[in-house]
MARBA-3410 file (N, C-alpha, C, O; in Angstrom, 1 decimal):
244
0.8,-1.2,0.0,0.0,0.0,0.0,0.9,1.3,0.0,0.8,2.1,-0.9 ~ 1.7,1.4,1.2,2.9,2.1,0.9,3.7,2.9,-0.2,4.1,4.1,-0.4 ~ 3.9,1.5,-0.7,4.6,1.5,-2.3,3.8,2.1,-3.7,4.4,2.9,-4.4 ~ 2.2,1.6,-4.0,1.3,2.1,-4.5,0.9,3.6,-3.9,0.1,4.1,-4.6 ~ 1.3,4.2,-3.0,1.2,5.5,-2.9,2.2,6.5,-3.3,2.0,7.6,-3.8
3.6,5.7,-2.9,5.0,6.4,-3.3,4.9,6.2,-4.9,5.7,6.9,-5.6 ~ 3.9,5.3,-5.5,4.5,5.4,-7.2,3.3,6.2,-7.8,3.3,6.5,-9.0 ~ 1.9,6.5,-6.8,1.2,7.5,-7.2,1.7,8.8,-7.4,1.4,9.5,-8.3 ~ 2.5,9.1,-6.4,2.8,10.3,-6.2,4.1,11.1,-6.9,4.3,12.3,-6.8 ~ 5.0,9.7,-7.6,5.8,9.9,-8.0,5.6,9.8,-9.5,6.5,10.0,-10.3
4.1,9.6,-10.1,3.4,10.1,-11.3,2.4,11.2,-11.1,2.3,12.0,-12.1 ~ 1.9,11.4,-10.3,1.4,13.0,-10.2,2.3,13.8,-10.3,2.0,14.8,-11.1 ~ 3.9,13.8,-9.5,4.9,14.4,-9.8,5.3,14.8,-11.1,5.8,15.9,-11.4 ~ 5.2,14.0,-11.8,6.1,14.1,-13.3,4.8,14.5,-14.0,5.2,15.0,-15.1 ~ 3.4,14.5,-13.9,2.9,15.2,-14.4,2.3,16.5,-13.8,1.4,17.0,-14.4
2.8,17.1,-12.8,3.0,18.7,-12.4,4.0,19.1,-12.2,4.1,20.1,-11.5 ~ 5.0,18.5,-12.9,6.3,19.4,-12.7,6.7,20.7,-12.9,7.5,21.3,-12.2 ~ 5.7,21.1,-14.2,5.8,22.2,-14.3,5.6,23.4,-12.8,6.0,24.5,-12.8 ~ 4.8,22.8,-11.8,4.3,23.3,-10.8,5.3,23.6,-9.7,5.1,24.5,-8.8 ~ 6.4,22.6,-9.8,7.1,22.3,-8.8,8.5,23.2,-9.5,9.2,23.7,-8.7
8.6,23.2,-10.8,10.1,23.8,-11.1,9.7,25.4,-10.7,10.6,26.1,-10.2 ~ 8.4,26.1,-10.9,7.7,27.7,-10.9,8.0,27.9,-9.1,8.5,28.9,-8.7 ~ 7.7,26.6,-8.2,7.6,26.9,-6.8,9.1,26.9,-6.1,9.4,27.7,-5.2 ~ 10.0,25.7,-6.8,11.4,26.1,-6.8,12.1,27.4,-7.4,13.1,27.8,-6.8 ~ 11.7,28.0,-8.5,12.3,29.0,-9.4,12.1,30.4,-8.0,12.9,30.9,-7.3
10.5,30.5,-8.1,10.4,31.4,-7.0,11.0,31.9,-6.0,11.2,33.0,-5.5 ~ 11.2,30.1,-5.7,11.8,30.7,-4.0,13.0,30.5,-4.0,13.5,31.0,-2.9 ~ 14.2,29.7,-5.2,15.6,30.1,-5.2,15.5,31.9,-5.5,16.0,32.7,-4.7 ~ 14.9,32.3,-6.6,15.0,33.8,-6.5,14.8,35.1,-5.1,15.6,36.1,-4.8 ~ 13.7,34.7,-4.7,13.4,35.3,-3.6,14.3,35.1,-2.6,14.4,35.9,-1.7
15.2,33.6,-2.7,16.3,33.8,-1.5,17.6,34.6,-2.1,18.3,35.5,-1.5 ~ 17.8,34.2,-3.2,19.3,34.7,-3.9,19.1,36.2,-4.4,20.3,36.6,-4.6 ~ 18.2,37.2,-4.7,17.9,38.4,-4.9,18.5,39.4,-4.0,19.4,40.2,-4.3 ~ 17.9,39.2,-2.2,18.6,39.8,-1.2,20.1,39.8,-1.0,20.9,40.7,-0.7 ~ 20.3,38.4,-1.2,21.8,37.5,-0.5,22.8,38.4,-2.0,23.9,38.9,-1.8
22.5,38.4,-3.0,23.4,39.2,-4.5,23.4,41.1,-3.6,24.3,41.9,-3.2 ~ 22.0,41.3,-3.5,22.1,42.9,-2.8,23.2,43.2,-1.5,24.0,44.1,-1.4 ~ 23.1,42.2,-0.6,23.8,42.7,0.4,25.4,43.0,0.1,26.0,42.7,-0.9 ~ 25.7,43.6,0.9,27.7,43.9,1.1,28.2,42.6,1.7,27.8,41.9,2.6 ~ 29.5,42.4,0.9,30.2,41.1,1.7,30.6,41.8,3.0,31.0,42.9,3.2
30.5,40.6,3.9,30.6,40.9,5.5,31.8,40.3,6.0,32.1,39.1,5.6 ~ 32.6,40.9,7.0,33.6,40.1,7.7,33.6,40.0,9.2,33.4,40.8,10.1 ~ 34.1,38.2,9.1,34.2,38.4,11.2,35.3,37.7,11.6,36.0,36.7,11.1 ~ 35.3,38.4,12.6,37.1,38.0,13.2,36.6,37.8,14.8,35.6,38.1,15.4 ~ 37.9,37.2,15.3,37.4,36.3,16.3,39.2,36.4,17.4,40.3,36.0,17.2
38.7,37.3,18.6,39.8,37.5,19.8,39.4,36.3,20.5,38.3,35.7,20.4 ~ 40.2,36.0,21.3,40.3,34.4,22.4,41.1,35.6,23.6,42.1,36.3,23.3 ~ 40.4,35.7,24.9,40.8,35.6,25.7,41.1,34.8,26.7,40.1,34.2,27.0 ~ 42.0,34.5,27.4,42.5,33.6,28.2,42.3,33.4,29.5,42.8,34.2,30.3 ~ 41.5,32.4,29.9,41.3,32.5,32.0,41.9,31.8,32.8,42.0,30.6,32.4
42.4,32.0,34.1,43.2,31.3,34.6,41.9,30.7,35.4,41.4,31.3,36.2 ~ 41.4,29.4,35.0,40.4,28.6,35.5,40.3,28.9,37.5,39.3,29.0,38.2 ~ 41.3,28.9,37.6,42.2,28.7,39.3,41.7,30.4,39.9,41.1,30.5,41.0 ~ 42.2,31.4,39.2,41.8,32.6,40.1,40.5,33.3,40.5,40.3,34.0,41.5 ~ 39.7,32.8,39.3,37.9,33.5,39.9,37.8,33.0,41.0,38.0,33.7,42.0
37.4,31.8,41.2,37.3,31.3,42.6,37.9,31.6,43.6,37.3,31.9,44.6 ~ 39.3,31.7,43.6,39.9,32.2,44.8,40.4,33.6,45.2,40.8,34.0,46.3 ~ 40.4,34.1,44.3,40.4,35.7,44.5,39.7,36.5,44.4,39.2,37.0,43.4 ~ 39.3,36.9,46.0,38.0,37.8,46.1,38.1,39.0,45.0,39.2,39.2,44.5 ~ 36.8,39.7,44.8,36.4,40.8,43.9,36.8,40.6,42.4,36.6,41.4,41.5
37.4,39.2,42.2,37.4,39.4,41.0,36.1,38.6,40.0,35.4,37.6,40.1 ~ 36.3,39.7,38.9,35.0,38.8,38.1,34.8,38.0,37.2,35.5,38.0,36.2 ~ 33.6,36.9,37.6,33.8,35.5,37.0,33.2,36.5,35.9,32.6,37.6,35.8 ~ 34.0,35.0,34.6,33.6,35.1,33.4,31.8,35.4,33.0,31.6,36.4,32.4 ~ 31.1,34.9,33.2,29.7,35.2,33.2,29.5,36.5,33.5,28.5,37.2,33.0
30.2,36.9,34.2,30.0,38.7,35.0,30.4,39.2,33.5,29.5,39.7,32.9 ~ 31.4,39.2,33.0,32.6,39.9,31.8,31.2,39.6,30.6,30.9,40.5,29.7 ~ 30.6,38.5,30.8,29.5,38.4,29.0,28.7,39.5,29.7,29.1,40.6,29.3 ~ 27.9,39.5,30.6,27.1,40.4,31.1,27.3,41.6,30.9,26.5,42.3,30.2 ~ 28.5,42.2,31.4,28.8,43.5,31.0,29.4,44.1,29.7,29.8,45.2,29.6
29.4,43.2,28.7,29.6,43.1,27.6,28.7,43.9,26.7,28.9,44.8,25.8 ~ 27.5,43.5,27.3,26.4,44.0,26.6,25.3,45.0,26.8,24.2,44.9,26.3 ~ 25.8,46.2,27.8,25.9,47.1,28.5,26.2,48.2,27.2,26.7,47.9,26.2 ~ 25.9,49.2,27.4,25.8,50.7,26.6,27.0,51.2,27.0,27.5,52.2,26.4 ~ 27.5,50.8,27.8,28.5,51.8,28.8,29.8,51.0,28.1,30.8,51.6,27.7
29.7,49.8,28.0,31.3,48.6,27.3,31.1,49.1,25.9,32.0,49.4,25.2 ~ 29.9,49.3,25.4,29.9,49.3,24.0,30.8,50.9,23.4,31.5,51.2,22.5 ~ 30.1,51.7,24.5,31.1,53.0,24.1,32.3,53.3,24.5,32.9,54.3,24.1 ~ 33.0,52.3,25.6,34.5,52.1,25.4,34.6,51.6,24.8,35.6,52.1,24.2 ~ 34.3,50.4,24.1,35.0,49.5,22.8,34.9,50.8,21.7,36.0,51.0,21.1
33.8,51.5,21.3,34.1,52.3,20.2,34.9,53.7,20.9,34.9,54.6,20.1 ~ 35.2,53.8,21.6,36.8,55.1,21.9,37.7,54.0,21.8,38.6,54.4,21.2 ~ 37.9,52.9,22.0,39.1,52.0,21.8,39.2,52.2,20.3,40.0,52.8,19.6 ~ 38.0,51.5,19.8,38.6,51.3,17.8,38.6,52.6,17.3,39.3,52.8,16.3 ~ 37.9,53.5,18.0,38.3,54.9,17.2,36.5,54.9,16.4,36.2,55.8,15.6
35.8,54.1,16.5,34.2,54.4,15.6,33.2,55.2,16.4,33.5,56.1,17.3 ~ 32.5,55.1,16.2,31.3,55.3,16.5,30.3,54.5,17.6,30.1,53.3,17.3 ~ 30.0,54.8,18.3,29.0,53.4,19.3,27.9,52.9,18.7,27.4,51.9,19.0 ~ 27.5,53.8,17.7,26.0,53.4,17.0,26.8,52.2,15.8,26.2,51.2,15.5 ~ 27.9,52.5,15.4,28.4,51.4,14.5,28.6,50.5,15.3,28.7,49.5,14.7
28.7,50.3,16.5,28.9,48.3,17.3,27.4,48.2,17.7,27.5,47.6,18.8 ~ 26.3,48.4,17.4,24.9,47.8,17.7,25.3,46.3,17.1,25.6,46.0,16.0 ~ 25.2,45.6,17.9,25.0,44.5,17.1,26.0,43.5,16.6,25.9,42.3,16.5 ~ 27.0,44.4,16.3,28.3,44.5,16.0,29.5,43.3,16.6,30.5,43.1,15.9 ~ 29.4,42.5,17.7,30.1,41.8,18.5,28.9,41.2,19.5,27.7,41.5,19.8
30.0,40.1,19.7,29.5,39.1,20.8,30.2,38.5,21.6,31.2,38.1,21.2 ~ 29.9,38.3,23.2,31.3,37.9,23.8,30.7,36.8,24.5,29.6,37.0,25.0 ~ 31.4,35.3,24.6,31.1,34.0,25.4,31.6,33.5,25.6,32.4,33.2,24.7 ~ 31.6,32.9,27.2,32.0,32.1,27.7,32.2,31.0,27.4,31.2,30.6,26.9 ~ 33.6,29.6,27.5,33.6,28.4,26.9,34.7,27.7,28.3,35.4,28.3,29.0
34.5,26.2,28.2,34.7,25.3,29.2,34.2,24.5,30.1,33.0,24.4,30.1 ~ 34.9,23.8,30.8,34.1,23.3,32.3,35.1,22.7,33.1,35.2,21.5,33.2 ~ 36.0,23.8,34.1,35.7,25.2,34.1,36.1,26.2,32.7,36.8,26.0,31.7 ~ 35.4,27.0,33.1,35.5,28.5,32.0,37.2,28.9,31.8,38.0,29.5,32.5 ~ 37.3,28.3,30.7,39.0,28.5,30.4,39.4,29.7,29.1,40.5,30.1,28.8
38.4,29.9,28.7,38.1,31.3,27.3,37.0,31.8,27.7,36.0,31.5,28.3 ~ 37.7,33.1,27.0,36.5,33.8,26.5,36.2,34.7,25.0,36.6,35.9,24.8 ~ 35.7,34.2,24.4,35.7,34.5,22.9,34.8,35.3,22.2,33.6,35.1,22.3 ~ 35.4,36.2,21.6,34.9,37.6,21.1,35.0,37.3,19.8,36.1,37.1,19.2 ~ 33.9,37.4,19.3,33.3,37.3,17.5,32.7,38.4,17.1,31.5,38.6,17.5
33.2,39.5,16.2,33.0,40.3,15.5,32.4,40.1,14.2,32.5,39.1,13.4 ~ 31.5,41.5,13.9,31.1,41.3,12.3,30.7,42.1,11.9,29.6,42.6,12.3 ~ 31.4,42.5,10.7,31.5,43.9,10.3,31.4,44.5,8.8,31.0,43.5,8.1 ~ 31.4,45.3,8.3,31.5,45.3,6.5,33.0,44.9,5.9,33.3,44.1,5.0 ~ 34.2,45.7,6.8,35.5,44.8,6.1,36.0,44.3,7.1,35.5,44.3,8.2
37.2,43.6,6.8,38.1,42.6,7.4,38.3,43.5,8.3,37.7,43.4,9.4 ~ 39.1,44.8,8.1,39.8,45.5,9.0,39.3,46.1,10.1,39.9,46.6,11.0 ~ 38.0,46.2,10.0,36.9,47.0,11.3,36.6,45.8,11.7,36.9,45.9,12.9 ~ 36.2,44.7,11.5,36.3,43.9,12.1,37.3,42.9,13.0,37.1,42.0,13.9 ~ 38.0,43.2,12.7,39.3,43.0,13.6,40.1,43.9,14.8,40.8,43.6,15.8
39.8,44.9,14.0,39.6,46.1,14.6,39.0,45.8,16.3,39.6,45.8,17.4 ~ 37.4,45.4,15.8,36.4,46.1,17.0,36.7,44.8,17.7,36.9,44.9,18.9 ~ 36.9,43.0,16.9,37.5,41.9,17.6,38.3,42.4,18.9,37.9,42.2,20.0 ~ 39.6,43.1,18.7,41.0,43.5,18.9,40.4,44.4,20.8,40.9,44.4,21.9 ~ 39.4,45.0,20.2,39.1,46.5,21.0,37.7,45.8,22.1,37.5,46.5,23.1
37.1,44.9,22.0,36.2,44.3,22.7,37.1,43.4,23.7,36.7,43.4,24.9 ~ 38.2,42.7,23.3,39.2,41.7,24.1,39.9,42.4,25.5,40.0,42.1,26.7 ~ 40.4,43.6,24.4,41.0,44.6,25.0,39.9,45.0,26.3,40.2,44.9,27.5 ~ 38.8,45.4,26.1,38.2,46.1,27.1,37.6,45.5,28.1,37.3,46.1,29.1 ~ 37.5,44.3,28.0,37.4,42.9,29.0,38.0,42.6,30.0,37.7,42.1,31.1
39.4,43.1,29.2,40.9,42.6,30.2,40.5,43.9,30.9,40.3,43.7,32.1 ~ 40.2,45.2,30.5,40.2,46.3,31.1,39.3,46.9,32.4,39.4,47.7,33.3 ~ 38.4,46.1,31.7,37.1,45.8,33.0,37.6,45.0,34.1,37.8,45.5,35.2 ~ 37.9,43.9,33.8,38.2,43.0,35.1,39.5,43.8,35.5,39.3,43.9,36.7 ~ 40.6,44.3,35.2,41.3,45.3,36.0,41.1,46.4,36.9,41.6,46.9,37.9
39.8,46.6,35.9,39.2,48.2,36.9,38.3,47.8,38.3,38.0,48.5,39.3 ~ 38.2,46.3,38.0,36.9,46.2,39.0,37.7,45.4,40.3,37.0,45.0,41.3 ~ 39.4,45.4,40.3,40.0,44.8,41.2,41.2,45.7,41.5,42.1,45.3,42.2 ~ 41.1,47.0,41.0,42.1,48.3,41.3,42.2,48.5,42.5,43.3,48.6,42.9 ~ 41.2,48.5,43.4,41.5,48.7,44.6,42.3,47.3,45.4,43.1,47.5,46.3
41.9,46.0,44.8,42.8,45.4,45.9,44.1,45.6,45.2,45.1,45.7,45.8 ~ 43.9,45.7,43.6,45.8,45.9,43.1,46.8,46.9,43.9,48.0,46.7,44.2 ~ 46.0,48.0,44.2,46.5,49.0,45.1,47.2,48.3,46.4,48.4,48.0,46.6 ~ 46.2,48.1,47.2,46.5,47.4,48.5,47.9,46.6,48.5,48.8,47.0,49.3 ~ 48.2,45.4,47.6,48.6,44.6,47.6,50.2,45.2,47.2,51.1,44.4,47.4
50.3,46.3,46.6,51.0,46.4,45.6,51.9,47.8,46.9,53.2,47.7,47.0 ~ 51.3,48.6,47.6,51.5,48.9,49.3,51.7,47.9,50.1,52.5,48.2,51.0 ~ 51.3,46.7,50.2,52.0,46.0,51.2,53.8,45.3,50.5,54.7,44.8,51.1 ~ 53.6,45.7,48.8,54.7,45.1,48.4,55.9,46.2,48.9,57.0,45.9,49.5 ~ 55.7,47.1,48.7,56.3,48.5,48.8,56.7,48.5,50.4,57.8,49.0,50.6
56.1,48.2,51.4,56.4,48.3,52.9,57.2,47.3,53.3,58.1,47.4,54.0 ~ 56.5,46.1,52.6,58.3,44.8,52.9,59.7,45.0,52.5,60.6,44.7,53.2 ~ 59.8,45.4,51.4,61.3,46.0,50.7,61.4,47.0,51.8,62.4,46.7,52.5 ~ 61.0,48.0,52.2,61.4,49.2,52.9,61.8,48.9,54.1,62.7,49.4,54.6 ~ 60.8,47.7,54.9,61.3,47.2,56.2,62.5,45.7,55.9,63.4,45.5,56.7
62.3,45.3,55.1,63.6,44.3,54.3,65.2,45.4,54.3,66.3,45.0,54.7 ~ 64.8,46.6,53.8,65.8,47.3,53.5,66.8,48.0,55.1,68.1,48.0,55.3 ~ 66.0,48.2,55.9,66.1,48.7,57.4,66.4,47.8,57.6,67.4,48.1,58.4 ~ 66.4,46.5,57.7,67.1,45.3,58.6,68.1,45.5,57.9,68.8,46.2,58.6 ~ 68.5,45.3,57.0,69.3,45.3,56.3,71.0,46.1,56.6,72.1,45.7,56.7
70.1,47.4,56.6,70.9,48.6,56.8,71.3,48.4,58.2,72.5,48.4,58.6 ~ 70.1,48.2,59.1,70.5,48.4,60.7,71.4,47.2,61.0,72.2,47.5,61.8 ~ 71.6,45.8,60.6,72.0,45.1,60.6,74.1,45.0,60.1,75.0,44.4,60.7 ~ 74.1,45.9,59.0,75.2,46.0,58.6,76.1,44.7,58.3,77.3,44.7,58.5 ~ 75.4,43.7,57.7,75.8,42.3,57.2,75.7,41.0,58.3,75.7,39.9,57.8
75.6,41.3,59.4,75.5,40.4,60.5,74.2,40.9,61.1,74.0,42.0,61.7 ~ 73.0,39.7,60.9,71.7,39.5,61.6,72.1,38.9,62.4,73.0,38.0,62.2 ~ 71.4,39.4,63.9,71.1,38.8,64.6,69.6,37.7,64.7,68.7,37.7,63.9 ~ 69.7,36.6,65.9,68.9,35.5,65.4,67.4,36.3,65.4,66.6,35.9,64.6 ~ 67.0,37.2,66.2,65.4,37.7,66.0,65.6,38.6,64.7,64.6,38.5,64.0
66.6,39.3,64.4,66.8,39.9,63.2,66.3,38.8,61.6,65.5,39.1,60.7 ~ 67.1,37.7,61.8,67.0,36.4,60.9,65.0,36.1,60.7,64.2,36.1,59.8 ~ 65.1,36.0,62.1,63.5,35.2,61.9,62.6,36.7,61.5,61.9,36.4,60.6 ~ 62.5,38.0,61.8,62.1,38.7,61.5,62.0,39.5,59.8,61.2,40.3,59.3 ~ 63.3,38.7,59.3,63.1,39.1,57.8,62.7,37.7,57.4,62.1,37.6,56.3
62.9,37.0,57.7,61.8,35.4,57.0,60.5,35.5,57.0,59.8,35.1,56.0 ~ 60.0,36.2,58.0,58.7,36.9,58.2,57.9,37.4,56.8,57.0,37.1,56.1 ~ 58.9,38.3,56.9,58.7,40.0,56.0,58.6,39.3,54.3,57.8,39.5,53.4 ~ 59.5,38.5,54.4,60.2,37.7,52.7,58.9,36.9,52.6,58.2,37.2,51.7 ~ 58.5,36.1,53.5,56.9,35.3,53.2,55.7,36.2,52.7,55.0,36.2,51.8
55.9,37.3,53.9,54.5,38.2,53.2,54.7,39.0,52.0,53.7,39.4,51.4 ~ 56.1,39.2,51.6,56.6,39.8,50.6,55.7,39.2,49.3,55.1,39.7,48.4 ~ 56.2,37.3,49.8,56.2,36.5,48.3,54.5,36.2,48.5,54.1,35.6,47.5 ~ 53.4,36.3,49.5,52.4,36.0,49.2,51.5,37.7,48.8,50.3,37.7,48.5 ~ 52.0,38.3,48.8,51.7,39.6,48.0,52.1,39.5,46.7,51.2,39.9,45.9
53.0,39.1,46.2,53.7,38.9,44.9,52.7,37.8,44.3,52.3,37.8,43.1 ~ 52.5,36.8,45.3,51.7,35.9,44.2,49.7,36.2,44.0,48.8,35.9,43.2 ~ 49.7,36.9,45.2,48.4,37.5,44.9,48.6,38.5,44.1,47.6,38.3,43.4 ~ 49.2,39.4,43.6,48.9,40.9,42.9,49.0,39.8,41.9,47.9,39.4,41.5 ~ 50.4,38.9,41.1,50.2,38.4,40.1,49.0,37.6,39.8,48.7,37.6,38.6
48.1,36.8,40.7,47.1,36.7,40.5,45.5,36.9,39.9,44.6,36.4,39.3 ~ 46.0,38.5,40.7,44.9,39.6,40.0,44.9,40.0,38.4,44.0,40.1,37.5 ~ 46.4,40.4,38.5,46.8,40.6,37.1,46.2,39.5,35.9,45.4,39.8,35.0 ~ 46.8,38.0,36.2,46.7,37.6,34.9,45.5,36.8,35.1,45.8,35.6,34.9 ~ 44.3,37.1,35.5,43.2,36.3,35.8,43.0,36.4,33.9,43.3,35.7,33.0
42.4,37.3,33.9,42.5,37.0,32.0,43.6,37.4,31.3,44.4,38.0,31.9 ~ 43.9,37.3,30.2,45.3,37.9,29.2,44.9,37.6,28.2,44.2,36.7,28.0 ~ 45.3,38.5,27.3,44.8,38.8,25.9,46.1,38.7,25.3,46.9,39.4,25.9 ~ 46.5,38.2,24.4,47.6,38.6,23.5,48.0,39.3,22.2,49.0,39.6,21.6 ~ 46.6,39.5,21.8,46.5,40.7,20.7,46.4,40.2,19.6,46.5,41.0,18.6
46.1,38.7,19.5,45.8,37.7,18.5,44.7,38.1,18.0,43.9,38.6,18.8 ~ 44.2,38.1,16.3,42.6,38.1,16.1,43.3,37.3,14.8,44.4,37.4,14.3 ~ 42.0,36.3,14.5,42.2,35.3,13.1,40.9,36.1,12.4,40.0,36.6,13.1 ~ 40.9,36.2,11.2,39.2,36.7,10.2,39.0,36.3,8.7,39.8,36.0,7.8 ~ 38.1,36.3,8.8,37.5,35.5,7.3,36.6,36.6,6.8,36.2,37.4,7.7
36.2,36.6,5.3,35.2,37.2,4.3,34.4,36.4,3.7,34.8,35.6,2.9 ~ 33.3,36.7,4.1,32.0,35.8,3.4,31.8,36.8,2.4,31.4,37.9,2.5 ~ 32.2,35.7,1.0,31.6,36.8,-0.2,30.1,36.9,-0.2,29.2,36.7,0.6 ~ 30.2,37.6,-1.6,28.9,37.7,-1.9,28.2,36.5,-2.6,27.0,36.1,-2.2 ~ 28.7,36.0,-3.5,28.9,34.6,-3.9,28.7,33.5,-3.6,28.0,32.7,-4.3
29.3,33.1,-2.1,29.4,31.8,-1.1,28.3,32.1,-0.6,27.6,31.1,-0.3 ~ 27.5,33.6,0.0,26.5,33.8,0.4,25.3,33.7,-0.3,24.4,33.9,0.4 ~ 25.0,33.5,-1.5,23.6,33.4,-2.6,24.1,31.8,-2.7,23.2,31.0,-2.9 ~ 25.3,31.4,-2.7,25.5,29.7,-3.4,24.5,29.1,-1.9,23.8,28.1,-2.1 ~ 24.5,29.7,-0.7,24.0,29.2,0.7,22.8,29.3,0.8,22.1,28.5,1.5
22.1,30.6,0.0,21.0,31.0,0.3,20.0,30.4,-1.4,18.8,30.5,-1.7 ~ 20.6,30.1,-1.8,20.0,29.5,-3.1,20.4,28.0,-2.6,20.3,27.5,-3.7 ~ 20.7,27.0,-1.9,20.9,25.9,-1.4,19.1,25.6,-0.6,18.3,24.7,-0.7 ~ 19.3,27.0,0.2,18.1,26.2,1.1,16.6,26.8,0.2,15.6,26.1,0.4 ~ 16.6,27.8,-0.6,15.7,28.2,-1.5,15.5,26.7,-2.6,14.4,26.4,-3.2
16.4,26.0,-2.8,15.7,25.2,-3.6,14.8,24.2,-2.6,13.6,23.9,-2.9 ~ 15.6,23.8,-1.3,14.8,22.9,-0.6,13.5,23.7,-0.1,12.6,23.0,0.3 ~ 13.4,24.5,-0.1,12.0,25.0,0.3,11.0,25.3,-0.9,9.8,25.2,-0.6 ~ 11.3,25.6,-2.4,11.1,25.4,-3.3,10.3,23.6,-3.6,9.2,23.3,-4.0 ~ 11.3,22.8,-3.2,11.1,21.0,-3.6,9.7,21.3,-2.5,8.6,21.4,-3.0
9.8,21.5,-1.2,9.2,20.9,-0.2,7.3,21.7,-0.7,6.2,21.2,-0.5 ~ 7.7,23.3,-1.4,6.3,23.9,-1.5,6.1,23.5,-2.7,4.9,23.7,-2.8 ~ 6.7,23.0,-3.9,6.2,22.2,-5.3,5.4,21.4,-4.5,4.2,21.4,-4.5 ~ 6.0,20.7,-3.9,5.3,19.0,-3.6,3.8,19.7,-2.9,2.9,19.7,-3.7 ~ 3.7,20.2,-1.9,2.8,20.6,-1.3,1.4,21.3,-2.5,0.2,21.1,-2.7
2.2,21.9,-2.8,1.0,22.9,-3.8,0.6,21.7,-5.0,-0.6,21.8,-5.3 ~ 1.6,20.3,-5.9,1.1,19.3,-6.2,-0.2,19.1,-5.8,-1.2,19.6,-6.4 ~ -0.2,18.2,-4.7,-1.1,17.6,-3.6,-2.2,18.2,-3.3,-3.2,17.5,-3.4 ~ -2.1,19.6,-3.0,-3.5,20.3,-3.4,-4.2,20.6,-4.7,-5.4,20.8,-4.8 ~ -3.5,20.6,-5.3,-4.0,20.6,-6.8,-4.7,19.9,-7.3,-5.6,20.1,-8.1
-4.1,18.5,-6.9,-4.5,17.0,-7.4,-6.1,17.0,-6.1,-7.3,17.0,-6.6 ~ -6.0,16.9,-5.0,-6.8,17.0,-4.2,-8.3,17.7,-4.6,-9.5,17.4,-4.5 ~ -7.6,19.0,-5.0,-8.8,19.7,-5.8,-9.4,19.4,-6.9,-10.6,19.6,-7.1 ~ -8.8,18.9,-7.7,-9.1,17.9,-9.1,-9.6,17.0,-8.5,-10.8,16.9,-8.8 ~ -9.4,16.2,-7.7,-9.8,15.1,-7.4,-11.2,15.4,-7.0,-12.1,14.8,-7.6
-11.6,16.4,-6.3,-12.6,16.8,-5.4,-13.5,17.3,-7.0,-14.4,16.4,-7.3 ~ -13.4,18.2,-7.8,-14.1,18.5,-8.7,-14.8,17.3,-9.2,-16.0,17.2,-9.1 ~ -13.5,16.2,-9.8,-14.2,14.8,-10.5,-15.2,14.7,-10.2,-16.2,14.8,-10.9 ~ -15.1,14.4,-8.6,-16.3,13.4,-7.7,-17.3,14.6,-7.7,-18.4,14.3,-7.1
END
């Protein structure tokens, strides 16, 4: 029964073809007409870097989810355009920034633009302003930390001095002291610092005009086959219905 349906239909077919090449022609046109008008577009693509290890353990700083969030903010979008030098109404739309991992080990900024070079451009200047955010929003402990580095050397230096090459033993244990909090200031400020890093890397591609109508005339035929067949079937249905 199956079969006697599929070979019905596959002779109603060949005698309304003409129906089905008019419903294809249409709708490859109506897709490939726009897709020939548009400008070829480009997008380029910054990778920033997370140290999976520091969100978690260092207070005030911000997890990745926080950085997409404020991404998309009016206030990031018009530092990104004083960074590239454009306009803010030109990045509407313009970029996207997300999170990737488990844990969150990137963060990847996709641009898209009219040429290669603004697009790489605004890639370049979104990365950039990321790193720049999460610096701003941990200035104050950079400060702190970066004062306690400044007061160990100074009191390191005074033993030093007062000492005149021979510590004495509370002298000894008193700069072991100082050298510990020295090196756990050092590894916290460094911490703060490279929670993300950007290296100034952007990769980009050009979607012609071409590859873009060969794409959009791909799915215009399948929608084309799928509304031939359909409009077939009612046709024949309706003939059918007249006969009777």
């Amino acid at each position: 029964m199956a079969e006697s349906a599929c070979v019905r239909m596959k002779t109603v077919v060949k005698r309304e073809w003409w129906l089905v090449a008019v419903a294809v022609a249409a709708a490859m046109a109506v897709a490939i007409v726009p897709a020939l008008r548009e400008a070829p577009t480009a997008t380029a693509t910054a990778v920033v870097s997370v140290d999976s290890s520091s969100p978690g353990r260092v207070r005030g700083v911000l997890l990745p989810d926080d950085l997409v969030r404020k991404s998309a903010s009016d206030e990031f979008r018009a530092a990104v355009a004083e960074r590239a030098g454009m306009a803010a109404a030109e990045l509407a739309g313009a970029f996207r920034v997300a999170a990737s991992g488990s844990p969150i080990t990137v963060v990847t900024v996709t641009s898209t633009m009219p040429s290669q070079e603004a697009a790489e451009k605004v890639a370049r200047a979104v990365a950039q302003e990321l790193v720049a955010t999460h610096l701003a929003a941990v200035q104050s402990q950079i400060d702190m930390r970066e004062e306690r580095i400044r007061i160990a050397r100074d009191a390191l230096a005074r033993i030093d001095a007062a000492a005149g090459g021979k510590l004495a033993p509370q002298d000894v244990f008193e700069r072991w002291s100082i050298e510990a909090a020295l090196l756990d200031s050092r590894d916290a400020l460094e911490a703060l610092r490279d929670v993300y890093q950007y290296d100034g890397a952007v990769t980009s591609s050009v979607t012609s005009v071409r590859s873009r109508a060969l794409r959009f005339a791909l799915g215009g035929l399948v929608l084309g086959v799928l509304a031939g067949a359909l409009l077939v079937a009612a046709r024949e249905h309706l003939l059918a219905r007249r006969a009777a």
